[in-house]
N, C-alpha and C positions, 0 to 999 in steps of 0.2 A: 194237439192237445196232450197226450201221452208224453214227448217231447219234452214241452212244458214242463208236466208235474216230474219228471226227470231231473230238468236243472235243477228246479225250485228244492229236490231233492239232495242234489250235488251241495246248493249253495247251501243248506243245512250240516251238511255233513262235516266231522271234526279229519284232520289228518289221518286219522289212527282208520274210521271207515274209511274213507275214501280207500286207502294204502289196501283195507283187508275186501273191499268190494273188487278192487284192479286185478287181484290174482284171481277170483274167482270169473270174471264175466265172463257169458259166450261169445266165441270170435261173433255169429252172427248178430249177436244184439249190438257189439261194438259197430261193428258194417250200417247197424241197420238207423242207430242211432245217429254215425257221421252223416250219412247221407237227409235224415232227419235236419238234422241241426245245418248244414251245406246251403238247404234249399231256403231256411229261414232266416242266413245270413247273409241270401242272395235279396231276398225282399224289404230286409229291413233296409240294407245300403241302398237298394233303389231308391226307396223314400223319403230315409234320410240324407244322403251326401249328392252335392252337385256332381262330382269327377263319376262316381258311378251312373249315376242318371243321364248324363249326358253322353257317357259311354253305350252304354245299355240301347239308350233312343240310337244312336249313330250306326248302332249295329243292328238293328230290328231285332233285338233279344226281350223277350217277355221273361220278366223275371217272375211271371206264376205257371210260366210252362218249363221253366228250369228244374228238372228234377235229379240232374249230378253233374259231373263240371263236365265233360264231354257236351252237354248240351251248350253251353257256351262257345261252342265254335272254338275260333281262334282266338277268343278274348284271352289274356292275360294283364296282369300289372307290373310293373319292373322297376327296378330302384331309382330308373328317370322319372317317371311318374311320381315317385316320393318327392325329387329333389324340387321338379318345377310346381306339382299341386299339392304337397302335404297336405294344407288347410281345407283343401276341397275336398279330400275325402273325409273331413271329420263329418261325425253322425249327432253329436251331441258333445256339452261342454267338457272340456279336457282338463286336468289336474296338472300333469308332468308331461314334460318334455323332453324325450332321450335324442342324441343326436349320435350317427356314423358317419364315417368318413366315407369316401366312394373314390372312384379311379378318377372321377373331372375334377376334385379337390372340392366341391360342393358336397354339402354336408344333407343328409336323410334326415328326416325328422321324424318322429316318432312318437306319437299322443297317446296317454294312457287317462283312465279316473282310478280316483282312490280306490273305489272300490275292484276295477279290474287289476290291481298292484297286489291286493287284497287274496285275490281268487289265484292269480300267478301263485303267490306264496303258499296258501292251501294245498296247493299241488304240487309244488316244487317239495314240499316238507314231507309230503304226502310220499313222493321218491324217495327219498329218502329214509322211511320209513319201512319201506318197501327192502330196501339193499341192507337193513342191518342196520342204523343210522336210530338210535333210544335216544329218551327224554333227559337218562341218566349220565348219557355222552355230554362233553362241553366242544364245542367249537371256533373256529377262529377265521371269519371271514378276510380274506385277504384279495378278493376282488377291487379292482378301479371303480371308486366314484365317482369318476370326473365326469365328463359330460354323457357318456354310455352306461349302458343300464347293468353291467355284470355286477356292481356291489348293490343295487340296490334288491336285484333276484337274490340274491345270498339277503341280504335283509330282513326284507320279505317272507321266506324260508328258515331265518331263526326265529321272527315273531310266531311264526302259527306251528312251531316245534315244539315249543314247550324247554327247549335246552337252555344252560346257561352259554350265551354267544361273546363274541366281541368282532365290533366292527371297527377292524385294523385297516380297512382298506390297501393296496396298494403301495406300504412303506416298504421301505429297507427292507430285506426278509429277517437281516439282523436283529430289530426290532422283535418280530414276530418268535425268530429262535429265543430270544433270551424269556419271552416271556411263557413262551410253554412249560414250563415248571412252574412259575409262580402260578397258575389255574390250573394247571392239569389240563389242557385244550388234549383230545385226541382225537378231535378230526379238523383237518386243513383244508381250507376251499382256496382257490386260485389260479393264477393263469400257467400252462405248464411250463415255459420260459422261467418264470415267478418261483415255481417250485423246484426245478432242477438247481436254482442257484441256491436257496434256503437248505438243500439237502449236501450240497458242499459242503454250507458250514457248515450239519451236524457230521457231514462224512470229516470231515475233520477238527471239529470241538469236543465230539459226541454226540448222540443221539438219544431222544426219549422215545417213551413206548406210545404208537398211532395207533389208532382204529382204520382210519380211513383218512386218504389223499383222494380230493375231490378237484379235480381241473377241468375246465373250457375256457374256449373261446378261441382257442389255438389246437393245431394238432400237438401229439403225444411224440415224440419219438420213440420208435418199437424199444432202444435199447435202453430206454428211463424207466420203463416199468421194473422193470426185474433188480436195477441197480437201486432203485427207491427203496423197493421193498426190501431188499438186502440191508441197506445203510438205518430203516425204521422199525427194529422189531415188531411183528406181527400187523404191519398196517397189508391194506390192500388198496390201490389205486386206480380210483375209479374216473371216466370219463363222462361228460355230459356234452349235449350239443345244441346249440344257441347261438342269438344275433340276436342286435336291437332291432328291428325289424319283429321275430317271431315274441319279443317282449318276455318271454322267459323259456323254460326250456323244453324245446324239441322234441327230443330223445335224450335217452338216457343207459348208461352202461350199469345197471339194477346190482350185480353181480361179477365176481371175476371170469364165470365161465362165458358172458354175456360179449367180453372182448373182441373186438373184430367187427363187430354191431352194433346201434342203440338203438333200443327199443323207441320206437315214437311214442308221441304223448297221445293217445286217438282220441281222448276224450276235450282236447281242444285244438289239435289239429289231421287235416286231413290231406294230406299228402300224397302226391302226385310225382312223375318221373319224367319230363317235358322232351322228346326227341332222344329217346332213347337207342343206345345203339347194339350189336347183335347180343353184345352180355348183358344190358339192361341199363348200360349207364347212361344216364342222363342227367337235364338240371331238375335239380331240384327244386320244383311246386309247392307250394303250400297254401291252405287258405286257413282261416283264422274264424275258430267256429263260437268262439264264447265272448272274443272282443266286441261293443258296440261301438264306443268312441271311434277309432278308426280302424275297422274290418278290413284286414288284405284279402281280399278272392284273388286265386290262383298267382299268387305272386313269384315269378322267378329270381330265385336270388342270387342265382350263379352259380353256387356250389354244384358241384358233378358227384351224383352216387347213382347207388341203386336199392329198391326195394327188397328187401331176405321177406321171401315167405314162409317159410319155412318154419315152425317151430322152434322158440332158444330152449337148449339144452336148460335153462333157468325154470322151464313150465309157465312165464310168462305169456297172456295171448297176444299182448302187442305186435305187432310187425315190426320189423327191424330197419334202417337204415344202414347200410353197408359205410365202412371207412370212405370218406372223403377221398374223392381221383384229383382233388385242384378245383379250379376255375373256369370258369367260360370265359371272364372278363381278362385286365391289366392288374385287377387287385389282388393282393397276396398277403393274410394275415399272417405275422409271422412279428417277431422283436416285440409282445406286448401289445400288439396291435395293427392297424391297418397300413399299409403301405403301399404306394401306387408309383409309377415313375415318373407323376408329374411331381411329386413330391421332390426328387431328386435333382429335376429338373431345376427348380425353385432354390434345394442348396447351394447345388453348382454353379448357377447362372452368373454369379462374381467373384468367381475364384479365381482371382488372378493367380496363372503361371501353367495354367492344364487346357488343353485344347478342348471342344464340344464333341467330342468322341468320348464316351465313357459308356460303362457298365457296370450294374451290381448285382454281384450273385450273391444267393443266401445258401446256405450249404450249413454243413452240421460237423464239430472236429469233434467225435465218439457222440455224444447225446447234448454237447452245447454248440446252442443255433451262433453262427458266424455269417453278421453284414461283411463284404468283400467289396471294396472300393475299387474297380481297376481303372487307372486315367491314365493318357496321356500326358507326361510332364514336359514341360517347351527346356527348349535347352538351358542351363544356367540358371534354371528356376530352381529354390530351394523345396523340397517336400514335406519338411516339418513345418515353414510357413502355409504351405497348402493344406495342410491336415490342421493347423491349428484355424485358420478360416472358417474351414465345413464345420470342426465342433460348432465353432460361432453361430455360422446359419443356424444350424440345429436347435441350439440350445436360443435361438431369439424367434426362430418361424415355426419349430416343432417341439416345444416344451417336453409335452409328452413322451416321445419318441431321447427327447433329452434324460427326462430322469429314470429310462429303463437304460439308455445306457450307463448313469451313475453309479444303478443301484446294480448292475452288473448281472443283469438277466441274460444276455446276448453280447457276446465279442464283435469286434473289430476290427477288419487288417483291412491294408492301403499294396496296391499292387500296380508300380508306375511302370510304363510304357510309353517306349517312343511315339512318339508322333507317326500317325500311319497304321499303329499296329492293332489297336483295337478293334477295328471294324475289320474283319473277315469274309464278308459279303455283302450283297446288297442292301442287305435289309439286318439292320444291328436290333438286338432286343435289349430293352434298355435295364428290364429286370429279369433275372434268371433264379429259379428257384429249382436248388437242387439237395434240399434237404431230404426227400422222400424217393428220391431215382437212386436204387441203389449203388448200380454200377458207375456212378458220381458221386456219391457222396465220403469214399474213402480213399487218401493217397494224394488228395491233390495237394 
């Protein structure tokens, strides 16, 4: 009941409370709350959704003796269970539909209602609010709208701010540079791939004065921060962290001293470390304590962290999320977006003149991300006819994946080998991601 008159309190509240309630809670009222809200998002999925109920029955789990997720055994949900029962875990009728890519090239799907897109953005502005982020600042959403949900959480997050916005989505950054004088935009949302290339051109057009560079959905490379803020008078660049899946944002980097960490969101999720190892890392759990529509309990999503207990130097009470280790899985977000090696599979499969031995490393030349094609070339095969082929696939099977190489967010080099020499040993990995391994990512 308490609980209750809680939400019903949360759903009242403007950005400006929420923001100035966050800094003040007690850790234990946050504790005491998740666990509150855990156990009545465990009863209501019984109820409403077939995929949990049949789970639940399958397992002999009584969803009114669940009182934290340890009591659910080994139950977990995983991004299979998305792909094969989306529908099954709805609770009640859905508004929007976001979709991800995954490593089997089947797509996640992801139901929200208006009104929980609604409460997303309440909170996400809410964050905002929280880092320094006024009514009086203008902004310039540059998140993808396409089938994924990052432009629509930047959205979302300008309506309940109160700022004047513009939803750029995803163009040219060109676009976006020329029109920062004409508004005065001084904060930038967008993917960091997205922003490293827009600050080229101001690194060499010029540059106007930021408040704040705001990216997800991709990692950061360590050596973008410092040269961002160099090339943007007075901005600071901040990190958030999200997936379609968690519907809007996770964790969040509040601050610059916050770096290295993102504060979780506790007040709509409750986060878990699934098989952790001696430092703590593990995958990352979450359950989903405010959605009804479609409630993830314990969902692992593959990402590898670890919990910071610890106090942030910020005085935040959140708990932190530690930098991403990688993957559990084949998936590797990186170029704008998701990438898996069936995907490659798929462009290569009619490339006449290249043998079925290949590999793509991702890797980084100083802070811009580099796809690295390396193939077998057959003898007397030309290579500029084989690289003009792949754009083809790309630009007819991977649109997406097409117009970030256009608009020049991430490079590209081709690196041909004889026949024989690619595979190295028994077992070839078809993608290689050496963007964050230091002792690789410099000199090659």
């Amino acid at each position: 009941m308490i609980s209750k008159i809680a939400d019903l309190a949360i759903s009242k509240a403007s950005p400006g409370m929420l923001a100035a309630i966050s800094n003040k809670t007690p850790r234990a009222l946050l504790d005491w709350k998740a666990r509150e809200s855990f156990c009545e998002v465990v009863r209501y999925a019984y109820r409403h959704s077939r995929f949990y109920r049949q789970k639940f029955d399958s397992l002999n789990i009584n969803p009114d003796k669940v009182r934290k997720p340890s009591d659910l055994g080994g139950f977990y949900t995983t991004p299979q269970d998305i792909v094969e029962h989306a529908e099954d875990f709805l609770c009640r009728q859905p508004h929007m539909v976001f979709e991800s890519s995954g490593t089997t090239g089947r797509n996640k799907r992801i139901y929200v209602s208006m009104d929980e897109l609604g409460h997303i953005g309440k909170f996400n502005a809410a964050g905002m609010l929280i880092g320094g982020v006024r009514k009086t600042d203008r902004i310039v959403n540059a998140f993808d709208f396409c089938i994924w949900i990052p432009g629509m959480i930047g959205q979302k997050s300008l309506e309940h701010s109160g700022m004047l916005g513009m939803a750029a989505g995803k163009v040219d950054p060109m676009e976006v540079y020329k029109r920062i004088p004409t508004y005065n935009f001084n904060v930038v949302l967008g993917e960091p791939t997205w922003l490293i290339r827009l600050t080229e051109i101001a690194e060499k057009s010029g540059s106007y004065p930021l408040k704040f560079i705001i990216g997800g959905a991709e990692e950061m490379p360590d050596a973008a921060r410092p040269w961002m803020e160099k090339v943007w008078p007075g901005v600071e660049v901040r990190m958030v962290y999200a997936s379609v899946e968690s519907a809007g944002i996770m964790a969040f980097e509040a601050f610059r001293k916050c770096a290295g960490g993102y504060h979780i969101d506790e007040n709509n999720f409750l986060v878990e470390i699934t098989d952790p190892d001696a430092e703590g890392y593990g995958e990352v759990t979450f359950t989903t304590l405010a959605r009804r529509t479609m409630p993830l309990i314990r969902y692992r999503n593959r990402d590898i962290s670890r919990i910071i207990e610890e106090r942030c130097p910020c005085g935040l009470p959140y708990r932190k999320l530690a930098r991403m280790r990688g993957r559990s899985d084949e998936l590797v977000v990186a170029s704008g977006g998701n990438i898996y090696p069936l995907m490659f599979q798929e462009i290569l499969k009619d490339v006449d003149g290249i043998t079925s031995e290949w590999q793509i490393v991702l890797k980084l030349n100083d802070i811009k991300e580099v796809m690295e094609f390396n193939l077998e070339l057959k003898e007397g095969r030309s290579a500029e006819d084989v690289k003009r082929k792949i754009f083809s696939n790309i630009k007819s099977h991977y649109p997406d994946l097409w117009k970030n190489m256009e608009i020049a967010i991430f490079e590209t080099s081709f690196v041909y080998h004889k026949p024989g020499e690619v595979r190295t040993g028994r077992k070839l990995l078809r993608l290689v991601d050496r963007r964050y391994v230091k002792q690789e990512c410099h000199g090659e």
